[in-house]
PDB file of the backbone (N, CA, C, O) and the ligand in Angstrom, with CONECT records:
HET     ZN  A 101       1
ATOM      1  N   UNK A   1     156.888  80.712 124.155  1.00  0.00           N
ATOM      2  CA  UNK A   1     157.087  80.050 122.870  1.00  0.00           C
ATOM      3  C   UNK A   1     157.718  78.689 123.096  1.00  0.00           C
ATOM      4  O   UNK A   1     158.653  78.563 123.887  1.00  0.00           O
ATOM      5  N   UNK A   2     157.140  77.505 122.301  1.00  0.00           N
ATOM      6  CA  UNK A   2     157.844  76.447 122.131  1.00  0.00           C
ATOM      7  C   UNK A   2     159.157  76.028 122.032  1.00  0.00           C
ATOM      8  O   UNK A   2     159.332  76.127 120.818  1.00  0.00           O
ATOM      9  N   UNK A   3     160.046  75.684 122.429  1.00  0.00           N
ATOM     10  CA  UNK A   3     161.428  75.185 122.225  1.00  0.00           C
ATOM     11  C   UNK A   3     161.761  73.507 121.818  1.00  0.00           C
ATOM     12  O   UNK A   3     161.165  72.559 122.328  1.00  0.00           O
ATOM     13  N   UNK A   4     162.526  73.429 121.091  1.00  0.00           N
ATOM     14  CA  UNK A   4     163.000  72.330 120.346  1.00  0.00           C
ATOM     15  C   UNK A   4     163.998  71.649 122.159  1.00  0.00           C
ATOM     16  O   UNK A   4     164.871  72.214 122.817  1.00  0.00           O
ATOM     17  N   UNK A   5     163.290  70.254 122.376  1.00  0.00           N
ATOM     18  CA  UNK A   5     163.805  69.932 123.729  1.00  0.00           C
ATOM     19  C   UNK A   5     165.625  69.173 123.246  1.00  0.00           C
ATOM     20  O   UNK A   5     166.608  68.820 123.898  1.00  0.00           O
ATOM     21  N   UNK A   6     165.354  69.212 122.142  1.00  0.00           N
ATOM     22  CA  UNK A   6     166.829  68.243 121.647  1.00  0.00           C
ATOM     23  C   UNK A   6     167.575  69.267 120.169  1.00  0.00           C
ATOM     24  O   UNK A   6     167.058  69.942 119.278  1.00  0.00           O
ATOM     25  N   UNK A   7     168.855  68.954 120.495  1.00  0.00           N
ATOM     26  CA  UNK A   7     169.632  69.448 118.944  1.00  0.00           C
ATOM     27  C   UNK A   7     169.256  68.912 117.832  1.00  0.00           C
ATOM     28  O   UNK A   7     169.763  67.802 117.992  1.00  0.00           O
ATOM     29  N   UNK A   8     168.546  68.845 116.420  1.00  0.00           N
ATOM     30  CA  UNK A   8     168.923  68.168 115.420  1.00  0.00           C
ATOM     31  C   UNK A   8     170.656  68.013 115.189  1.00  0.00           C
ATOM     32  O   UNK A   8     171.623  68.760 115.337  1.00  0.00           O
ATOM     33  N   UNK A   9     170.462  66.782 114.801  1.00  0.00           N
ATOM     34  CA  UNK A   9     172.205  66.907 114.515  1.00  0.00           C
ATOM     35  C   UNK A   9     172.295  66.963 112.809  1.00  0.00           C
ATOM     36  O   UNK A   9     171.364  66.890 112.007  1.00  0.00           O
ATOM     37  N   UNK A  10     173.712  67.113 112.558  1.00  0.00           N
ATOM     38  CA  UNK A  10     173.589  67.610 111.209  1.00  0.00           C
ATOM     39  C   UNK A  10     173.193  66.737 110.134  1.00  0.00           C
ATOM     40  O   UNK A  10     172.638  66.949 109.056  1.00  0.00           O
ATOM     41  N   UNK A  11     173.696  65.519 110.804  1.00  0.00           N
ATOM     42  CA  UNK A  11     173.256  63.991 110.109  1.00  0.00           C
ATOM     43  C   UNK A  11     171.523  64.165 109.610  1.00  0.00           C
ATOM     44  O   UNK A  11     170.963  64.319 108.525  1.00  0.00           O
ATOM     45  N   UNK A  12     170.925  64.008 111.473  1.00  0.00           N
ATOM     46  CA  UNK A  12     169.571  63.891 111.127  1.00  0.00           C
ATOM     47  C   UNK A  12     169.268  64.756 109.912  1.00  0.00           C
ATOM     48  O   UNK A  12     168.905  64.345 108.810  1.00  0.00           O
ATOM     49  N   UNK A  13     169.505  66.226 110.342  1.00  0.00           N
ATOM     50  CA  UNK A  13     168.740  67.239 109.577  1.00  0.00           C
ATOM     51  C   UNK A  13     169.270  67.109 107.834  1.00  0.00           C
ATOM     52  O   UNK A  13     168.739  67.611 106.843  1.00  0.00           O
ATOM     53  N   UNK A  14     169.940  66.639 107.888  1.00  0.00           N
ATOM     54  CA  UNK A  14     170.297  66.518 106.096  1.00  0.00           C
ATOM     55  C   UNK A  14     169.504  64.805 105.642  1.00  0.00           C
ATOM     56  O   UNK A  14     168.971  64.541 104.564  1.00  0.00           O
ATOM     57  N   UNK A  15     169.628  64.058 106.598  1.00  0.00           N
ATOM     58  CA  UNK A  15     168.523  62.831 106.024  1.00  0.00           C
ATOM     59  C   UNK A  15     167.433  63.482 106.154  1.00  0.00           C
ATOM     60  O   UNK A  15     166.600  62.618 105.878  1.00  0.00           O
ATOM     61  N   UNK A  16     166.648  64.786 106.477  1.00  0.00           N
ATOM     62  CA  UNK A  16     165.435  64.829 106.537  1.00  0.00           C
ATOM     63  C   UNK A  16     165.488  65.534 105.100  1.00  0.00           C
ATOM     64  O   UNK A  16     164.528  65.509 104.331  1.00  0.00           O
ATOM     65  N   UNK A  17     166.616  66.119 104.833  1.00  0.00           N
ATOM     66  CA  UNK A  17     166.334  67.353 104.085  1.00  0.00           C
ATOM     67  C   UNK A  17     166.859  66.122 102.382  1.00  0.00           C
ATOM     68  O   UNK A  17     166.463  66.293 101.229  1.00  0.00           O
ATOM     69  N   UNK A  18     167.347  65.551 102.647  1.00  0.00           N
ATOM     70  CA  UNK A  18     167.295  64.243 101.486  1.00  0.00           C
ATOM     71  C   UNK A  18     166.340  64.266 100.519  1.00  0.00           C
ATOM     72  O   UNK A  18     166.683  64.460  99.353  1.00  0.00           O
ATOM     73  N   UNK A  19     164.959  64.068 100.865  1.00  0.00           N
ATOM     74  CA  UNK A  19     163.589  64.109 100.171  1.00  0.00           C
ATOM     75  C   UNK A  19     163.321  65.375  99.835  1.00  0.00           C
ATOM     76  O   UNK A  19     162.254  65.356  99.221  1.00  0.00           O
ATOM     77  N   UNK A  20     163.805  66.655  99.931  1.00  0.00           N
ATOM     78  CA  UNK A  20     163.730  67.923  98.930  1.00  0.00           C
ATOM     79  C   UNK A  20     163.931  68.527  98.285  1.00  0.00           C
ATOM     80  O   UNK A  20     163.535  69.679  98.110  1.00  0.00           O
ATOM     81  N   UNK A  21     164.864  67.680  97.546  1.00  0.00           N
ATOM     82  CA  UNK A  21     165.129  68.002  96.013  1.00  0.00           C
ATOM     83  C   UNK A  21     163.693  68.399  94.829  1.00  0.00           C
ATOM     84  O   UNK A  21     162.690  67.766  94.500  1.00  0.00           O
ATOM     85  N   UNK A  22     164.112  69.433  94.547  1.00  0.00           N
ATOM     86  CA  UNK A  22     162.700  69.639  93.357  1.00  0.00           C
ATOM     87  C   UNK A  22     163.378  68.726  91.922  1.00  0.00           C
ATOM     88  O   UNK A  22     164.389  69.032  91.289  1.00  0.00           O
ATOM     89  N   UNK A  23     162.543  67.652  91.704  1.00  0.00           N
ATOM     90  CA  UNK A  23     162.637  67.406  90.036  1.00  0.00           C
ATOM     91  C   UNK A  23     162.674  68.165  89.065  1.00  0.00           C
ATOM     92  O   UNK A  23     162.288  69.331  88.992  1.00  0.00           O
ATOM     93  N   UNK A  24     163.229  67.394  88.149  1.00  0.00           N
ATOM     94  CA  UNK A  24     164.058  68.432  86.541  1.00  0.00           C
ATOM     95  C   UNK A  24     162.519  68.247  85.650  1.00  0.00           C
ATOM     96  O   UNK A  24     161.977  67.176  85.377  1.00  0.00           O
ATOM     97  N   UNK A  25     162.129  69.358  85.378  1.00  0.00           N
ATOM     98  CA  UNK A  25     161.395  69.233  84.519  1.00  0.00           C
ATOM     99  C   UNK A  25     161.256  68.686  83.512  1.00  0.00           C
ATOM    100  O   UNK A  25     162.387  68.716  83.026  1.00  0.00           O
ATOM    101  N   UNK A  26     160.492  68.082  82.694  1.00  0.00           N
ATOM    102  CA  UNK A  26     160.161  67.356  82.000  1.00  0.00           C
ATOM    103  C   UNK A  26     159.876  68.471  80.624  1.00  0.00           C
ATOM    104  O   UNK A  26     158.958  69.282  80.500  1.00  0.00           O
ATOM    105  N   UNK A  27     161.034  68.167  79.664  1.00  0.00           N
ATOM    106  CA  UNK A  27     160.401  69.670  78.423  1.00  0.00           C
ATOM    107  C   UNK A  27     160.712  68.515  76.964  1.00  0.00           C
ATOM    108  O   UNK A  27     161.630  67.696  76.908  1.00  0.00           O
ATOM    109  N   UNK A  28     159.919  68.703  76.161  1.00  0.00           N
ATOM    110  CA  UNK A  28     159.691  68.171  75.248  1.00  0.00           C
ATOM    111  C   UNK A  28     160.565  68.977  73.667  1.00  0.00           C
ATOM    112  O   UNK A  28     161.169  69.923  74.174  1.00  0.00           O
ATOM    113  N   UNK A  29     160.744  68.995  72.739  1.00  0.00           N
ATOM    114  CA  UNK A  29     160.939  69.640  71.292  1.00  0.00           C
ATOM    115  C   UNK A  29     159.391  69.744  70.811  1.00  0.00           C
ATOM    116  O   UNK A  29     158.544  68.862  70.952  1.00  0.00           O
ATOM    117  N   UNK A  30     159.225  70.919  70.257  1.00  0.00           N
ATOM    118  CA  UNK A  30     158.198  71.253  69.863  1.00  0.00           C
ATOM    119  C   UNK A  30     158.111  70.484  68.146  1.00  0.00           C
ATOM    120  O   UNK A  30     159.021  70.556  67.320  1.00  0.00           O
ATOM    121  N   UNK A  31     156.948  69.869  67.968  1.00  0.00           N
ATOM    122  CA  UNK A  31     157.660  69.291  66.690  1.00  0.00           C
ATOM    123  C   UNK A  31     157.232  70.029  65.811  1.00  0.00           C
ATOM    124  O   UNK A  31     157.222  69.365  64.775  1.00  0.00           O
ATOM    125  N   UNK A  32     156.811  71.191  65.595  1.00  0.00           N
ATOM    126  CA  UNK A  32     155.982  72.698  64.687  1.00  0.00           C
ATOM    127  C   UNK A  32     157.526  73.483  64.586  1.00  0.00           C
ATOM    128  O   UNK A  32     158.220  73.754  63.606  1.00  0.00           O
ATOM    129  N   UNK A  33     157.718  73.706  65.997  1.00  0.00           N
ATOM    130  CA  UNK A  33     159.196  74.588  65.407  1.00  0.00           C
ATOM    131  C   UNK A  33     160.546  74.453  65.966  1.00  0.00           C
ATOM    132  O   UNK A  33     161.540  75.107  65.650  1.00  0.00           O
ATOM    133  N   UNK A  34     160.430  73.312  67.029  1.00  0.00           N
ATOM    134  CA  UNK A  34     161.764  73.073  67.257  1.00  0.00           C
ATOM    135  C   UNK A  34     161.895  73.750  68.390  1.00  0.00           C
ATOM    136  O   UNK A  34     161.612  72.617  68.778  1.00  0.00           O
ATOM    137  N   UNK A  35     162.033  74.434  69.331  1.00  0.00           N
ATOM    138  CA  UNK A  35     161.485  75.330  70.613  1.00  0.00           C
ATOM    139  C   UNK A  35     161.196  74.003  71.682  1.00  0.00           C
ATOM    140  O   UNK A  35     160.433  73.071  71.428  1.00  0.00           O
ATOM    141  N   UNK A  36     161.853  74.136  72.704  1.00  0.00           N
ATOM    142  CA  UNK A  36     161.611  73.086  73.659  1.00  0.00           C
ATOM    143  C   UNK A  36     160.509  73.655  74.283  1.00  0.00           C
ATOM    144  O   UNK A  36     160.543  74.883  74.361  1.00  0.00           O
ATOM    145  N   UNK A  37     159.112  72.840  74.954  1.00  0.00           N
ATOM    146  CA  UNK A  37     158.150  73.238  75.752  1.00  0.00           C
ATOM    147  C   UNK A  37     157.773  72.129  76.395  1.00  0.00           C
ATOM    148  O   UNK A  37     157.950  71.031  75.867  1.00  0.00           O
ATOM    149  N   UNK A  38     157.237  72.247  77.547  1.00  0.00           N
ATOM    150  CA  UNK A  38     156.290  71.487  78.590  1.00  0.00           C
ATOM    151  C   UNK A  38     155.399  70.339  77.988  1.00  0.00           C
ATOM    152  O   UNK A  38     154.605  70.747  77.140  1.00  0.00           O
ATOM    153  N   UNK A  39     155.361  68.944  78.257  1.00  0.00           N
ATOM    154  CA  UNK A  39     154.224  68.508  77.970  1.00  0.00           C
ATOM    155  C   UNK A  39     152.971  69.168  78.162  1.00  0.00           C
ATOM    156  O   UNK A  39     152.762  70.135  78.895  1.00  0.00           O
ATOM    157  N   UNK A  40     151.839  68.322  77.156  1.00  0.00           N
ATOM    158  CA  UNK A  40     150.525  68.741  77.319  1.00  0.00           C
ATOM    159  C   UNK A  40     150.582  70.334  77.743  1.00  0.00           C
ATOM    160  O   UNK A  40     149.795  70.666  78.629  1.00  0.00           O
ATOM    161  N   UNK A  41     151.318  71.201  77.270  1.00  0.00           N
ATOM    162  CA  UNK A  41     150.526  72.970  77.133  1.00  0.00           C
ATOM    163  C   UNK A  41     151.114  72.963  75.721  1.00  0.00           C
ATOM    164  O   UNK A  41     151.890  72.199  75.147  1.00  0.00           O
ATOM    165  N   UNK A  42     150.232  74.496  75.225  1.00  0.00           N
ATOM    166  CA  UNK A  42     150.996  75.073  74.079  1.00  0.00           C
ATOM    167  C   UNK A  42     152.002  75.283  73.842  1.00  0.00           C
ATOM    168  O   UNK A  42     152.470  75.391  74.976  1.00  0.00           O
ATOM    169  N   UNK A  43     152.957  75.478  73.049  1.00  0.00           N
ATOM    170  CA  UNK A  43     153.897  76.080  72.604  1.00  0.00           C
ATOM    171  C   UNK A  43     154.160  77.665  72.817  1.00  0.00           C
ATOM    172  O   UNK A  43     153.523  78.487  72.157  1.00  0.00           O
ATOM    173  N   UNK A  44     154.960  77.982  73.605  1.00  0.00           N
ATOM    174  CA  UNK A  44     154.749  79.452  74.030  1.00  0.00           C
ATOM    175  C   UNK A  44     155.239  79.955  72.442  1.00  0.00           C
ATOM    176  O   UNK A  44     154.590  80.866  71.927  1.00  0.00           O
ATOM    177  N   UNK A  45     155.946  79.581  71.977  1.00  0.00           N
ATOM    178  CA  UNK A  45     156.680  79.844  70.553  1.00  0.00           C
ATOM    179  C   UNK A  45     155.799  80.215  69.066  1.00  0.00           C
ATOM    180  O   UNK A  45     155.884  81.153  68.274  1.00  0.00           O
ATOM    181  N   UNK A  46     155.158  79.314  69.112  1.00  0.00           N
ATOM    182  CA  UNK A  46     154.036  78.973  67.844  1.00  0.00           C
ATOM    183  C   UNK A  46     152.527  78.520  68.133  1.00  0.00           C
ATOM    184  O   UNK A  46     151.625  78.365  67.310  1.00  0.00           O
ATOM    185  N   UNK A  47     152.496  78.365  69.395  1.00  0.00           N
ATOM    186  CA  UNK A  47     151.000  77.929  70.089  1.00  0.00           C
ATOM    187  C   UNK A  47     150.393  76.625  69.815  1.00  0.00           C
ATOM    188  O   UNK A  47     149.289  76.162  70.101  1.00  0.00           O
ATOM    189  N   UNK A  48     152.047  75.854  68.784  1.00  0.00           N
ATOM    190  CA  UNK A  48     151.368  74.546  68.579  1.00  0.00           C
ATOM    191  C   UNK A  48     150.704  73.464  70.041  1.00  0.00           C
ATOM    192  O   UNK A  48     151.229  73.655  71.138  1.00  0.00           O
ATOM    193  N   UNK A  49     149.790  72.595  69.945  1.00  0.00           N
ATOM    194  CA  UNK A  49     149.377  72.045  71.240  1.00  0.00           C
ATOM    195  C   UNK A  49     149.448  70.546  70.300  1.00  0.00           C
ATOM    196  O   UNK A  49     150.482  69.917  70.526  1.00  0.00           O
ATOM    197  N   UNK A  50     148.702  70.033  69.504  1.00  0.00           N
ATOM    198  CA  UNK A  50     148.339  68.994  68.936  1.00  0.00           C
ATOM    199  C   UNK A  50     147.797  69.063  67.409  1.00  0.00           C
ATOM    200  O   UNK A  50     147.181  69.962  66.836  1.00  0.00           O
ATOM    201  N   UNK A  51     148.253  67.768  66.944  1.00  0.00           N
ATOM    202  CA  UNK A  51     147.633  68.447  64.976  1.00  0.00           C
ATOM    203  C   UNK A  51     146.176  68.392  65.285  1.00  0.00           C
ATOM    204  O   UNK A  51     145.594  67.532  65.946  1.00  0.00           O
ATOM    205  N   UNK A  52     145.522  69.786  64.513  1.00  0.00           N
ATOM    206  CA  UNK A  52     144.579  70.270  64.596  1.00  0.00           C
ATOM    207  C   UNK A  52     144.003  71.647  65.320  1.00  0.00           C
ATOM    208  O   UNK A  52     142.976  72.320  65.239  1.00  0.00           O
ATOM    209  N   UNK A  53     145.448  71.695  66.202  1.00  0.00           N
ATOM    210  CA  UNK A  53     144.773  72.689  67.383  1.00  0.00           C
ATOM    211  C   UNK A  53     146.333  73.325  67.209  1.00  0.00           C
ATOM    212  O   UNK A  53     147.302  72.633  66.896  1.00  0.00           O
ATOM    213  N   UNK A  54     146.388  74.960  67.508  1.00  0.00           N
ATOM    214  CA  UNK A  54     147.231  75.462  67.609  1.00  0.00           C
ATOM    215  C   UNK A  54     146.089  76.634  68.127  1.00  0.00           C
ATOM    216  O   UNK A  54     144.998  76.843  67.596  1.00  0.00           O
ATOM    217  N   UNK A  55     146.657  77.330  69.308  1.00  0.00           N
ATOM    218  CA  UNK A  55     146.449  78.377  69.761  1.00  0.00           C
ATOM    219  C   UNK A  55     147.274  79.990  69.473  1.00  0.00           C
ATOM    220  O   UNK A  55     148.384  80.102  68.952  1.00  0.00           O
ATOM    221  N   UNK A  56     146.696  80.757  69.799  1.00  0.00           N
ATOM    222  CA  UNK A  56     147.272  82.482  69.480  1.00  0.00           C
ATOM    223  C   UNK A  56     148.041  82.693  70.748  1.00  0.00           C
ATOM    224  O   UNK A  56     147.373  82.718  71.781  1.00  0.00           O
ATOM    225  N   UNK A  57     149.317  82.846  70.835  1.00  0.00           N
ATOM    226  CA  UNK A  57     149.987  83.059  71.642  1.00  0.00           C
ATOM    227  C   UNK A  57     150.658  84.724  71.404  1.00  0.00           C
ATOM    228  O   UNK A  57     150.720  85.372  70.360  1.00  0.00           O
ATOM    229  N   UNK A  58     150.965  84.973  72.348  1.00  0.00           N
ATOM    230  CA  UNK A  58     151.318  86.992  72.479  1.00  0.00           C
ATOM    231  C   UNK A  58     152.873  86.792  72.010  1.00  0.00           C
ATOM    232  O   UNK A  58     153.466  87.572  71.266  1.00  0.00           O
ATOM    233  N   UNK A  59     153.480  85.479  72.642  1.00  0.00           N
ATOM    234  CA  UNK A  59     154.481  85.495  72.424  1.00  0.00           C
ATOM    235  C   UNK A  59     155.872  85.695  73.934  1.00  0.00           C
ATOM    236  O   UNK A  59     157.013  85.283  74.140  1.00  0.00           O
ATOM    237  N   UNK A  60     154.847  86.573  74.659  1.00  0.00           N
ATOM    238  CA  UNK A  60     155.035  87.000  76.021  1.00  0.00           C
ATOM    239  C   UNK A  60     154.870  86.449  76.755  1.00  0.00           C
ATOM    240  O   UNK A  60     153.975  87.036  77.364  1.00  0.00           O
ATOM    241  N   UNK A  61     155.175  85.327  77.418  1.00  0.00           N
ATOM    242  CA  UNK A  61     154.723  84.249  78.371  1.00  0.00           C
ATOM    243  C   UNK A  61     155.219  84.452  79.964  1.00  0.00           C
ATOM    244  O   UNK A  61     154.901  83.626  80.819  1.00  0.00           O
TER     245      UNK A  61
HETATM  246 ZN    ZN A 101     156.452  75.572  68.569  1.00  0.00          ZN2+
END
């Protein structure tokens, strides 16, 4: 099996690990009922999506 020929040091390995933060999602107010949700999907709440369109949601997401 392969072996690492050098130590990461703790420096390196945390500037590498710098860039892996996961981003905060992005959640919107539902403007049908007030229920925060995801851009561009339905409303797990009310199934609102856009005026005109509202989908059947279980409720159960
Ligand atoms: Zn809603």
């Amino acid at each position: 099996m392969a072996l690492p020929k050098l130590r990461i040091s703790p420096t390196r390995k945390n500037k590498r690990r710098s860039h892996l933060a996961l981003s905060k999602t992005n959640l919107l107010e539902c403007p049908s009922c007030g229920a925060t949700k995801r851009p561009h999907t339905a409303c797990t709440d009310c199934g609102y999506v856009r005026p005109g369109l509202t989908l059947k949601t279980s409720g159960t997401v």
